[in-house]
C-alpha positions as CSV (number, residue, x, y, z in Angstrom):
1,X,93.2,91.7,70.4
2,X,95.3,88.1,70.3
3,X,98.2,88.0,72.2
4,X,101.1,85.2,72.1
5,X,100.8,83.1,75.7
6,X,103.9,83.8,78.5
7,X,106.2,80.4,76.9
8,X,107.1,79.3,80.6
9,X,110.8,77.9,79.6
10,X,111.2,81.8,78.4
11,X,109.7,83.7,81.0
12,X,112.2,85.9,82.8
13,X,112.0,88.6,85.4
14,X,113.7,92.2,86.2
15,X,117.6,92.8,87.1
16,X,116.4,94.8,89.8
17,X,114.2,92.5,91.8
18,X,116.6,89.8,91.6
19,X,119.3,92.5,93.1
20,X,116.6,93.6,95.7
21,X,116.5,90.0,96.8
22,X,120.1,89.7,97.2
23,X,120.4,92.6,98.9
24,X,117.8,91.3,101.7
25,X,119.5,87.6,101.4
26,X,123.0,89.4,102.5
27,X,121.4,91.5,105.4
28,X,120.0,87.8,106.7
29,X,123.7,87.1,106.9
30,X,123.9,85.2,103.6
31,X,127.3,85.7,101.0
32,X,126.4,87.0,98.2
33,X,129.1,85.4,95.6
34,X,127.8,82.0,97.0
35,X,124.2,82.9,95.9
36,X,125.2,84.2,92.5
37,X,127.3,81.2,91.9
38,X,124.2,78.3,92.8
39,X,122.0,80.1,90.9
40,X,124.7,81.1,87.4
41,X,124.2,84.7,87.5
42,X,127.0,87.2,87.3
43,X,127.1,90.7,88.6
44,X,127.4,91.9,85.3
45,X,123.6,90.2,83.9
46,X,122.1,92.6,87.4
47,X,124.2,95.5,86.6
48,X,121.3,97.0,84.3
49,X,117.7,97.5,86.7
50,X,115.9,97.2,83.7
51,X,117.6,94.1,82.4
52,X,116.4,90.5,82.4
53,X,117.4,87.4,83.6
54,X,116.1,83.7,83.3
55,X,112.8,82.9,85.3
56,X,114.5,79.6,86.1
57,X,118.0,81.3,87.4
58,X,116.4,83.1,89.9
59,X,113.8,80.4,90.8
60,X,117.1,78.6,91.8
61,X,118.0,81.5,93.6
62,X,114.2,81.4,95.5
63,X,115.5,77.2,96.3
64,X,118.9,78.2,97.8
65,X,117.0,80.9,100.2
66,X,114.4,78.2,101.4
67,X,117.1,76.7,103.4
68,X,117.9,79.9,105.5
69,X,117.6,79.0,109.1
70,X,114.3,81.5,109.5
71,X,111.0,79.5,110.5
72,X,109.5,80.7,107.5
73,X,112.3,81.9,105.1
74,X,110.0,83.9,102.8
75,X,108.9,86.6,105.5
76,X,112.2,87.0,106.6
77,X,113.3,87.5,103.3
78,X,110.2,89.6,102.1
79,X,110.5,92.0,105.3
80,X,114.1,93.1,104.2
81,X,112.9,93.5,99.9
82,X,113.3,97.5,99.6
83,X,110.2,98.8,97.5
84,X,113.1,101.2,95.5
85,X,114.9,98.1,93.6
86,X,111.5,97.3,92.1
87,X,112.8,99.5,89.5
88,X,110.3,101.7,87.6
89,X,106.9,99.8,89.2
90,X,107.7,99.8,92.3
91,X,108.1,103.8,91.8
92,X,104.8,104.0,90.1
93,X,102.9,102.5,92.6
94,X,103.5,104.7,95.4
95,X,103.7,108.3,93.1
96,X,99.5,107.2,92.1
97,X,96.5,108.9,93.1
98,X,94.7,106.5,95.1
99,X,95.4,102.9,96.5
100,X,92.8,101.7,93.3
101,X,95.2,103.4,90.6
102,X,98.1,101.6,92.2
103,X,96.3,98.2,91.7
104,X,95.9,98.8,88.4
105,X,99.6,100.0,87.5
106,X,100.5,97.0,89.5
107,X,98.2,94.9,86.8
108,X,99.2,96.5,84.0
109,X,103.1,96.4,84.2
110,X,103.5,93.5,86.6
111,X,105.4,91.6,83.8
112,X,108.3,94.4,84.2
113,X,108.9,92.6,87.7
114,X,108.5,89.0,86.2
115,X,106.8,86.4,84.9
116,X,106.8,83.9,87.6
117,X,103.2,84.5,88.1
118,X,99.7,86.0,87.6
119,X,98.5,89.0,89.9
120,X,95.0,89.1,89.6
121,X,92.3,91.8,91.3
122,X,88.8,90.8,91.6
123,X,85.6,92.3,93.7
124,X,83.1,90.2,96.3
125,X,80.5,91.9,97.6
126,X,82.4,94.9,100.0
127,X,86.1,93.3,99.5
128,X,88.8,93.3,97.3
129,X,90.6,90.2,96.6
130,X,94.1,90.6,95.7
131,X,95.4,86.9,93.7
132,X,98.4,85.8,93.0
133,X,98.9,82.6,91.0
134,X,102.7,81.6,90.8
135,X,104.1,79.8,87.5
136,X,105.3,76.8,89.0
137,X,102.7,76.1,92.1
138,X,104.0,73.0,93.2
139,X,107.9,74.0,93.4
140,X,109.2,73.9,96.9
141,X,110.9,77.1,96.3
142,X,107.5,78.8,95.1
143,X,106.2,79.1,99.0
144,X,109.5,80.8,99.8
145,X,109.4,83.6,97.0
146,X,105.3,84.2,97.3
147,X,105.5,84.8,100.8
148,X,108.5,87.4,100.1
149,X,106.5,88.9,97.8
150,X,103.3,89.4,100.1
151,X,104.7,90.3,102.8
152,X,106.9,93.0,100.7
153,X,103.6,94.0,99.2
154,X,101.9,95.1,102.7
155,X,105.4,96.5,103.5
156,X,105.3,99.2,101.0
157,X,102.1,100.0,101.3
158,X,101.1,100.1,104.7
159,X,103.0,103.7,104.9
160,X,101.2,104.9,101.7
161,X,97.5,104.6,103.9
162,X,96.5,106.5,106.9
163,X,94.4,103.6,107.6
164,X,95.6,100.5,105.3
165,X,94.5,97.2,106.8
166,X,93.6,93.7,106.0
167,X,90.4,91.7,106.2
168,X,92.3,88.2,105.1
169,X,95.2,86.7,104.1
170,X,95.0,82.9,102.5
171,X,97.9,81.3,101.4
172,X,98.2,77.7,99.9
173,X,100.5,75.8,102.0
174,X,99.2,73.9,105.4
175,X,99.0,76.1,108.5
176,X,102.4,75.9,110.2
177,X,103.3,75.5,113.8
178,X,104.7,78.9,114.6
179,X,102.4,81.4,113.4
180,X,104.1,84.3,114.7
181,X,105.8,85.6,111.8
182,X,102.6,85.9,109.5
183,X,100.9,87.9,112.6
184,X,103.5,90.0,112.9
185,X,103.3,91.1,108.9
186,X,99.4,90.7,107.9
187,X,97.6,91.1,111.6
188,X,94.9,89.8,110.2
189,X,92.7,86.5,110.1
190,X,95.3,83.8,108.3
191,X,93.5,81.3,106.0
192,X,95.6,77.8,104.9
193,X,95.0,75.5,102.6
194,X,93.4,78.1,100.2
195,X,93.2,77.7,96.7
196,X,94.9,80.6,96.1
197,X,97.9,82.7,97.7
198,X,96.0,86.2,98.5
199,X,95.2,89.2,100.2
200,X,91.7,90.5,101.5
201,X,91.7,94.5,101.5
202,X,88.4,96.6,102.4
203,X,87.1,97.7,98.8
204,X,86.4,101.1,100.6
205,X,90.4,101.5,100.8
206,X,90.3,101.5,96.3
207,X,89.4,104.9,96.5
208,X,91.9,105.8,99.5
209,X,94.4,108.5,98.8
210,X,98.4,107.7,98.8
211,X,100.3,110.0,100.9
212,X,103.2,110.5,98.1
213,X,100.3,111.0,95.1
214,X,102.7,112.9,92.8
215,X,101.0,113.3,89.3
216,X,103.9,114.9,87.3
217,X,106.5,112.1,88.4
218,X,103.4,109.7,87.9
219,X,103.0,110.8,84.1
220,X,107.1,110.5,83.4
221,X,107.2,106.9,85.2
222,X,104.2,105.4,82.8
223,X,106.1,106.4,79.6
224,X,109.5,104.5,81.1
225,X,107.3,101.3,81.5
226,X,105.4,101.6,78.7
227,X,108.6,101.8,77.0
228,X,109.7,98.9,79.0
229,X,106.5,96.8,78.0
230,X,106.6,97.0,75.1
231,X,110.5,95.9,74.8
232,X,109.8,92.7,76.4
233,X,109.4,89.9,73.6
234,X,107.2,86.9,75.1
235,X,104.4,88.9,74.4
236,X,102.8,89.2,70.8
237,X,103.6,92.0,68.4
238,X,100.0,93.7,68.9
239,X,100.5,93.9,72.6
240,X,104.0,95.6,72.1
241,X,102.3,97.8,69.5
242,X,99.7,99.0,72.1
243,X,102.6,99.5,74.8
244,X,104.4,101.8,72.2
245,X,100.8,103.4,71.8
246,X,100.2,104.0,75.2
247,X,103.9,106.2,75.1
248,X,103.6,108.1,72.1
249,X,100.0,109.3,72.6
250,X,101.7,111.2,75.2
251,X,103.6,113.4,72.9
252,X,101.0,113.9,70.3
253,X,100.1,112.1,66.9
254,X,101.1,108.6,66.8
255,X,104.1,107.9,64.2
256,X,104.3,104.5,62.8
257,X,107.2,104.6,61.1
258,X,109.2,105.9,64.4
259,X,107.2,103.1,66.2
260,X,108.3,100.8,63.7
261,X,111.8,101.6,64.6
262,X,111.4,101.3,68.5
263,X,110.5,97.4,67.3
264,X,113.5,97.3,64.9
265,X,111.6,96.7,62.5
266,X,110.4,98.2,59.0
267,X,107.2,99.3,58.2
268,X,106.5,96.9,55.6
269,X,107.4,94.1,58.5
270,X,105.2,95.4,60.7
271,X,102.3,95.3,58.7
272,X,102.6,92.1,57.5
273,X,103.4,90.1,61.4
274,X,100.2,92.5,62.4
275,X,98.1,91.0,59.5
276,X,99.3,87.4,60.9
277,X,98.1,88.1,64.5
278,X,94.7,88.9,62.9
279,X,94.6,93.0,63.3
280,X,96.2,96.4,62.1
281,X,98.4,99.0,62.9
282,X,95.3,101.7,62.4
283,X,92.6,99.0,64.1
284,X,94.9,98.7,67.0
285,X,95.3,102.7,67.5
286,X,91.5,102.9,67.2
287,X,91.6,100.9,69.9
288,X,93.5,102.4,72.3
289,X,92.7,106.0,71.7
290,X,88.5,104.4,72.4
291,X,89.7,102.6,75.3
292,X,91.9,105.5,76.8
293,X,89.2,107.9,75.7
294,X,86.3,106.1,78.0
295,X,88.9,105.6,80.6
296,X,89.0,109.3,81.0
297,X,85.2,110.3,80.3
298,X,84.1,107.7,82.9
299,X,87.0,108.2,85.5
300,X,87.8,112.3,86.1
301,X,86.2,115.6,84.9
302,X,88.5,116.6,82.4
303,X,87.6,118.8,79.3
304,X,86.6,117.0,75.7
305,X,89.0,119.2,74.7
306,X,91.8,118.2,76.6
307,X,91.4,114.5,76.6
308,X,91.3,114.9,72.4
309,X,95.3,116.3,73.3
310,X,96.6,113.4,75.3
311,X,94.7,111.0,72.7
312,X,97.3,112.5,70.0
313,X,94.6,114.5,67.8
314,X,95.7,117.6,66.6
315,X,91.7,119.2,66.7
316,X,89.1,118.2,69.1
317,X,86.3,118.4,66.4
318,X,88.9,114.7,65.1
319,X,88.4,113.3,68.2
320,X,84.7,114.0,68.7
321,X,83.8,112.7,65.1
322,X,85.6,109.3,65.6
323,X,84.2,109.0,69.2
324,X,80.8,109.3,67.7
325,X,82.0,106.2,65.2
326,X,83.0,104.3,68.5
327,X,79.8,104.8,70.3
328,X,77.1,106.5,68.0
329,X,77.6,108.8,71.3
330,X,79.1,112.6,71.8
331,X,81.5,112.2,74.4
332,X,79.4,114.7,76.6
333,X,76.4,112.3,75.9
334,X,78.1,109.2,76.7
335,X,79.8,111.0,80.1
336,X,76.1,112.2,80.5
337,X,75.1,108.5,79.8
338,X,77.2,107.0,83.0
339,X,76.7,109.4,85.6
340,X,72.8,108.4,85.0
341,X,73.8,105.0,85.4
């Protein structure tokens, strides 16, 4: 389904991680009124932790912090970043199931963090490579705020894992002299002069179980960021349609015109700037009720039955005709179908 491209003069990122890095700039020994003041932000634009600021104010934040007198500022400043002011992700990842449903909420809603960048998971063989590809790679500052961000990464989740390691770390930059501050966070092999900034992880650990799993609070914190996602604008309308989607299938039937509203916009309006990104409000709900609906068959043992509820049909017999449509497949046949496989 077509979405609008991230416009990088508009990108912006979340109140709350640009507080969380204050916060860890002021236990370095920093002032904090100085840092608000080089990089024109105002207590009141962070006062909201689900409010956005300017990609580019705090990018100028990220270039006062490289000169803090640390050999490499972005560890020092990524060992003090809290997990808690990541707001509603950072929340999500460590209520989930299993290390592998935390990568995926982290893919899913990384925008509500920011748009300075790309995290991207991929598989090799019996590793998992977790990517990050910043906005502006050849910025001075960029170094400084990717290296707070990995190292907060393995921060928050090293307590989550009885046995959380890494096989790898590669960063883009030239090895330094000192290398004691990357040992100290990744104990692991270091790689420089990568092409990307990433972390190696056993692909055994996907399926590794978080010591604070907490379903219920899991299921409250996806409707907040769905919400969330689907209020940010430098996406296109379908992808803010699917977000809304996504939060209302939890509740039941779908209701366009109440969606409609959540977009502040009119029903008529809707239709129409759908029509212009080449899809529908009913093609689009198709959508996501099949993809949600193989999500579940292929990925737990619930009940037909039950995953027709969190879809929004009233009657299972609704759910199993239009699955059929989907896939000329009952959805016992197709479960049936990849357990053989």
């Amino acid at each position: 389904m077509p979405t609008q491209p991230l416009d990088p003069h508009h990108a912006s990122v979340s109140a709350s991680i640009t507080q969380a890095v204050l916060h860890a700039a002021t236990r370095l020994g920093l002032d904090r009124a100085t840092l608000l003041a080089e990089c024109a932000l105002s207590e009141t634009q962070l006062a909201d932790p689900d409010a956005r600021v300017p990609f580019a104010a705090q990018e100028r934040l990220w270039q006062a912090l490289s000169r803090l007198p640390h050999g490499e500022p972005g560890l020092a400043l990524g060992s003090n970043l809290a997990p808690g002011p990541f707001s509603v992700l950072g929340y999500l990842l460590q209520s989930s199931a299993t290390l592998g449903d935390a990568l995926a909420a982290g893919l899913r809603y990384q925008r509500l963090v920011g748009e300075g960048g790309e995290v991207q998971l991929h598989e090799q063989g019996d590793e998992l490579h977790l990517l990050y590809r910043p906005l502006h790679p050849d910025l001075p500052a960029t170094r400084t705020r990717v290296l707070a961000l990995m190292a907060c990464w393995v921060q928050m989740v090293t307590p989550l894992l009885d046995d959380f390691r890494l096989l790898r770390a590669h960063f883009v930059h030239p090895q330094p002299a000192d290398l004691t501050p990357y040992q100290a966070i990744f104990a692991c092999p270091l790689h420089f002069a990568a092409d990307d900034y990433g972390l190696v992880l056993p692909r055994t650990l996907r399926d590794a179980p978080l010591i604070q799993a907490n379903p219920p609070l899991q299921s409250l914190l996806r409707q907040h960021a769905e919400a969330l996602l689907a209020r940010l604008p430098s996406e296109g309308l379908s992808a803010r349609v699917v977000a809304l989607l996504g939060e209302q299938l939890a509740h039941g039937e779908p209701d366009r015109a109440e969606l409609a509203r959540a977009l502040h916009l009119s029903e008529r309006t809707l239709q129409r700037r759908l029509a212009e990104e080449g899809c529908s409000y009913q093609q689009l709900l198709n959508d996501t009720r099949r993809q949600l609906a193989e999500r579940h068959l292929g990925s737990g043992s619930l009940p037909a039955a039950e995953i027709a509820l969190l879809l929004g049909y009233s009657e299972p017999s609704v759910f199993f005709r239009a699955f059929r449509q989907w896939t000329g497949l009952t959805p016992g046949e197709y479960r049936a179908r990849l357990k053989q496989g």
